[in-house]
N, C-alpha and C positions, 0 to 999 in steps of 0.2 A: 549554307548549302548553295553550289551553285547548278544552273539550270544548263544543261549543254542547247547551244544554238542548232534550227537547224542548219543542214550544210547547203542545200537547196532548194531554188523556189523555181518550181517548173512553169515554162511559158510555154503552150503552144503555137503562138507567133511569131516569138525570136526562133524557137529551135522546134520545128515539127517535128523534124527525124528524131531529135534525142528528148522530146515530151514524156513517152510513156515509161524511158528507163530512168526521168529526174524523178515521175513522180509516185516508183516503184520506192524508190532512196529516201520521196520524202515522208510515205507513207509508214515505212519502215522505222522513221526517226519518229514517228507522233507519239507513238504510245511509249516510247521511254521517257519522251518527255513530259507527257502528259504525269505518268509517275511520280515524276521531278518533282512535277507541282502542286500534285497534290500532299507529298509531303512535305513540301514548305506550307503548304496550308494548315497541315496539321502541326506543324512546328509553330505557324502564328499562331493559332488556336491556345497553345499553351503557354506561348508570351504574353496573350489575352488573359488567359484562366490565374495568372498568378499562383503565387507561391512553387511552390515541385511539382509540373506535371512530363509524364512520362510517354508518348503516344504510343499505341498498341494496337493489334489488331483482335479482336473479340472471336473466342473458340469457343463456340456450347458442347465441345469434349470437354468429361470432365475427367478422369484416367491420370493418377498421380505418376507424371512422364512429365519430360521436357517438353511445352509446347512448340517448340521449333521460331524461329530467330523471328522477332516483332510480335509472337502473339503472345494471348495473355488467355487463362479460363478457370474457371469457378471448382472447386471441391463440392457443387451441387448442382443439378440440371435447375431445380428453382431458383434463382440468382439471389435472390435477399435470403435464403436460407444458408447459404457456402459458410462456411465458418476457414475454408483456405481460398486466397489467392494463388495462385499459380503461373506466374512470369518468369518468361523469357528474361534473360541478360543484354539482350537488344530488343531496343525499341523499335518501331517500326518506321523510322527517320533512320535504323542504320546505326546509331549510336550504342556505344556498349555502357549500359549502366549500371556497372556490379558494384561500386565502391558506395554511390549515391546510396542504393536502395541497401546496401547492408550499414549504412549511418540509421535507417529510418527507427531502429528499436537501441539506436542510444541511449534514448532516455530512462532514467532510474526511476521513472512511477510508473505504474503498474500497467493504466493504460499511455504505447509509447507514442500516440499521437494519432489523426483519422484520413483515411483514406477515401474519397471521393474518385466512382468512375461513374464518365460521363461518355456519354455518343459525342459524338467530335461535330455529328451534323447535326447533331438537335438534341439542347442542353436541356430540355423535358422530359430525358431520359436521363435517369442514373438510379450510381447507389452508394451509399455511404455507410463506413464500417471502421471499428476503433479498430487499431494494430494492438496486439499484444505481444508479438514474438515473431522469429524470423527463421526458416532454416532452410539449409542449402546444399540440398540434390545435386550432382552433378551437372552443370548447364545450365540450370535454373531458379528460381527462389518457391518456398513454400512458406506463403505469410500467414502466420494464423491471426484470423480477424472474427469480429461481432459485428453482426450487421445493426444498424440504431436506427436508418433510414431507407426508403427509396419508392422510386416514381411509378412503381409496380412490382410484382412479383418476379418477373423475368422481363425486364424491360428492351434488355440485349438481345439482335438477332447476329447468327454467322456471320462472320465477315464486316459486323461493325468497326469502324475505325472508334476505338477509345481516349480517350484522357485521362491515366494515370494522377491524381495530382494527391500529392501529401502535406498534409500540415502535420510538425513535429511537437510532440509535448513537453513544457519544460520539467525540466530536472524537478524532480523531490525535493521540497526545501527541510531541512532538518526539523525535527519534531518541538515545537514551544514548550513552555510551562505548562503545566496541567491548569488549566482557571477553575475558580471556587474551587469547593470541599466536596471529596470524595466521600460519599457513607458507605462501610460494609454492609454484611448480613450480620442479622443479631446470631447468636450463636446463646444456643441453652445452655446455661450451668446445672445442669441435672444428674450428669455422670462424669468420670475422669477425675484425675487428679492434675489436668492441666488444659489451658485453652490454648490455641496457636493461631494467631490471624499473620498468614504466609501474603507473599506475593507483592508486598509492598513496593509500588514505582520506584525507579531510581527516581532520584530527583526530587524526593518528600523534603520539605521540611519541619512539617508541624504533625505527628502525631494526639489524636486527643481518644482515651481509653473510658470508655460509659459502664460503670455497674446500674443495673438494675435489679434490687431486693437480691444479691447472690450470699450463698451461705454453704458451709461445708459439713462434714462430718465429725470432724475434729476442731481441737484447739487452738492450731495454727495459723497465722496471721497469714492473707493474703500478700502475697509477692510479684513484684513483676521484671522480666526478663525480655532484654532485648539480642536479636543475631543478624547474623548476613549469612554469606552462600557457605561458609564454614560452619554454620548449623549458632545452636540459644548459646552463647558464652555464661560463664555460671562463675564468674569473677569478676575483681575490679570495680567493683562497684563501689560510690561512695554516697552517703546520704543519710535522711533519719525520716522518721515520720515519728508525732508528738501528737497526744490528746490531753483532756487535761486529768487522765491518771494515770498516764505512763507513756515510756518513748522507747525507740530500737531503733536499731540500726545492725544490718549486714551486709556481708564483702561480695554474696553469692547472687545480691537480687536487689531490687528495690522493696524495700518493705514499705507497705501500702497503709498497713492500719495497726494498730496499738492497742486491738480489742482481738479479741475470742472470734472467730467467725461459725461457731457450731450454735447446735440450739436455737434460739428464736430471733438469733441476729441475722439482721440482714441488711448484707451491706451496699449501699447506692453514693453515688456521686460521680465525680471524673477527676483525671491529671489529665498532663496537658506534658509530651515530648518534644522538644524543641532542636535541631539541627545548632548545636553551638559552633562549628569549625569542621568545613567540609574535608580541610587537610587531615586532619585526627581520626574523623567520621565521629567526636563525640557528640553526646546527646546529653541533656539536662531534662529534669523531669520539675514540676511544681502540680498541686491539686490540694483538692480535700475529697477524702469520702468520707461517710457518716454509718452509725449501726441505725436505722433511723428507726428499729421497734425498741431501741435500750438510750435511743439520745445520746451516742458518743460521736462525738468528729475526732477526726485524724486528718493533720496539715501535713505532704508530702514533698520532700525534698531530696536534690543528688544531682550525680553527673557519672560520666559513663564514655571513657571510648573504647570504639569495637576494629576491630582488624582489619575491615572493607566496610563497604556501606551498606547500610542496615536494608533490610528485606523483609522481616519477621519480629514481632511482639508475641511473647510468652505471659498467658496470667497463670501464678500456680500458689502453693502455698510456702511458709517457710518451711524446709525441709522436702515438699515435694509431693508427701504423699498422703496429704487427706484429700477425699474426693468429695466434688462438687455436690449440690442435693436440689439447690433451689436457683429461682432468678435466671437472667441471662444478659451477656456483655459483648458489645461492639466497641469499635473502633468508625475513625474516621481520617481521614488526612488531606492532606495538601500540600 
């Protein structure tokens, strides 16, 4: 920014006669200049402030309208309560600043960075407020912000000269591993002929399935089924489970136990689902559960891939349809 000179410096010594018309000319030029320099003052102000600052001039209108070229004014007459900004597209240096200020909610986290306005004469006043979003009225911006800080309630009076200044938020960094072990909710085996624990993270590797005392209606051995966003697959499966009075094995499920689960069994233990080949999405199972009121164990074994990535574990029986009575079973993952 440059300062225009004046054009004259009136002498009443050298020139009497033309004294009072230099120093009509030069009075005339002070207050442009005067102008000049206090917006280079407010332009140093924010080569001092660092980072993005924008200089403004402060409107306690708050009336969703363009505030007209350099000013700036609050969505609230209480200044820390505004949840919008409302800027002009020039600053009050004169400067057009559309492109800058619509960069400011680039960023992909939720809050897109904070806004700091200060008095330009006296940095004991301000306020400070996250960006979350931006949008753009005709002429103007409409920044929607949180206020998190400030030097008072309405610290701004009309006609303050501001400091705009933005600090940006970085980008979203993509979401980690989940760390340790997930525990669900227990879920009661009391009714139903099937349990379903949905919702599982992309990204599991280790399923582990907990009986506690569960028991049925019928004579059908406990099974378990795994799906993804295509719903429970009820095929493919390959595996056994063995105690030591008998074994099975089916295509439809993993069979769990090799006992009775009706009557006074009740069955406790855990397997353990393991992520074998994320290109396949197959899964392997290993466990033991036990009838632990009749003293039978059953050692469980298989493998399993499914058509996407798993989402949901099914406990049910073989065949389907004896219902739950007793006990209750979780899950866990990682």
């Amino acid at each position: 920014m440059s300062i225009t000179p004046l054009t004259v410096e009136p002498n009443s010594v050298t020139n009497p006669s033309g004294f009072s018309a230099e120093m009509d000319t030069h009075l005339a030029e002070l207050n442009p200049m005067i102008s000049q320099m206090n917006a280079l003052a407010v332009s140093m102000d924010a080569v001092a402030a660092g980072g993005t600052a924008i200089p403004y001039t402060f409107s306690t209108t708050t009336t969703d309208a363009d505030p007209g070229a350099g000013l700036l004014r609050l969505g609230n007459a209480t200044q820390n309560a505004a949840t919008v900004i409302r800027s002009d597209l020039v600053g009050s240096d004169g400067t057009t600043w559309t492109d800058l200020i619509d960069s400011f909610d680039d960023s992909t986290s939720t809050v897109k960075g904070q806004i700091i306005l200060m008095n330009a004469a006296d940095a004991t006043k301000w306020l400070v407020f996250n960006l979350s979003s931006i949008a753009s009225p005709t002429g103007y911006k409409n920044i929607t912000v949180e206020n998190v800080a400030s030097s008072a309630a309405s610290p701004f009076a009309d006609g303050d000269s501001l400091l705009f200044k933005f600090t940006r938020t970085g980008d979203k960094g993509d979401a980690g591993a989940a760390g340790g072990v997930s525990l669900g909710t227990p879920v009661a085996t009391t009714s139903g002929t099937s349990i379903d624990f949905t919702g599982i993270p992309a990204g599991t590797k280790r399923i582990t399935v907990m009986f506690n005392a569960v028991s049925t209606t019928g004579t059908s051995k406990l099974a378990l089924q795994l799906g993804d966003a295509g719903g429970v697959e009820t095929s493919g499966y390959v595996g056994a489970s063995s105690s030591t009075s008998s074994a099975g094995a089916i295509s439809a499920a993993f069979q769990l136990s090799s006992f009775n689960t009706s009557g006074s069994s009740l069955t406790a233990g855990s397997v353990q689902l393991s992520l074998e080949s994320a290109a396949s999405n197959t899964w392997t199972i290993m466990g033991t559960v036990g009838d632990v009121a009749n003293q039978v164990a059953t050692a469980v074994s298989g493998s399993k891939p499914l058509s996407a990535e798993l989402d949901r574990v099914r406990i049910t029986t073989v065949g389907g349809t004896d219902t739950f009575d007793a006990g209750e079973i979780n899950i866990s993952y990682e």
